[in-house]
N, C-alpha and C positions, 0 to 999 in steps of 0.2 A: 591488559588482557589482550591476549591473542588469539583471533575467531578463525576456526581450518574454514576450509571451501567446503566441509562436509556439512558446516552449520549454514550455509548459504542457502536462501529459500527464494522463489518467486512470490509477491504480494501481488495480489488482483484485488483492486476494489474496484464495483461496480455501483454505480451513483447517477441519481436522474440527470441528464445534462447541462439542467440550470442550477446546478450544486455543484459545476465542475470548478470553480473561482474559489468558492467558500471552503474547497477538499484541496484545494493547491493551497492555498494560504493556509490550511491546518497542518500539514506538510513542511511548508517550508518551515514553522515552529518547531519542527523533533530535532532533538541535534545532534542528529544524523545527518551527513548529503544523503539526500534522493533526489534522484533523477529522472523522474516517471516518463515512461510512452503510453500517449495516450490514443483510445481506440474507440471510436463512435461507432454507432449505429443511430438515427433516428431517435430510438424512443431512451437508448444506455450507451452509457459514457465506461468505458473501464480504463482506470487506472491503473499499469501493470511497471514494475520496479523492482530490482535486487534487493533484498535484505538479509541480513542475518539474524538467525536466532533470539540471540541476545537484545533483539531490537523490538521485538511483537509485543512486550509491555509496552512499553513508551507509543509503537504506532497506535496500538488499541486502544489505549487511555485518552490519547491525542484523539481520535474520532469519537472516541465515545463521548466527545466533551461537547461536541458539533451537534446540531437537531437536525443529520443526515435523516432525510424520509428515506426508505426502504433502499438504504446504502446495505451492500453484501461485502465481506473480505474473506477473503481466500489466498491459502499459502499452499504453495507445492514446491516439493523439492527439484532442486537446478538440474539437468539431466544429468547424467552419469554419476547421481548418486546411489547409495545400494539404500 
């Protein structure tokens, strides 16, 4: 199977920062490469990564397997898509 750049999304997840170890290790399990940039603040951690489409079962089931307290995910599409 062949995924366009139309199915391309941005993932954000946002995770308290002492969860940031336990949400890279649930990550490195999908198998998928991701490659996340990560972005602190103080009190939230976001973890932001390319994904495709085809991919947000596997990342959701992979988190939702985790006891993430008040972990948020968020997808938006890549810019220049319609």
């Amino acid at each position: 199977m062949t995924a366009s750049i139309s199915d391309l999304l941005l993932v954000t997840i946002s995770i308290p920062p002492r969860q940031i170890e336990q949400l890279l290790d649930a990550l490195a399990r999908l198998p998928h490469h991701i490659n996340p940039e990560l972005r602190y603040e103080e009190w939230r951690t976001w973890v932001v990564f390319p994904a495709y489409r085809s991919w947000l079962d596997d990342i959701e089931r992979t988190i939702g397997l985790e006891p993430f307290e008040s972990a948020t995910l968020q997808y938006t599409a890549v810019a220049g898509q319609a």
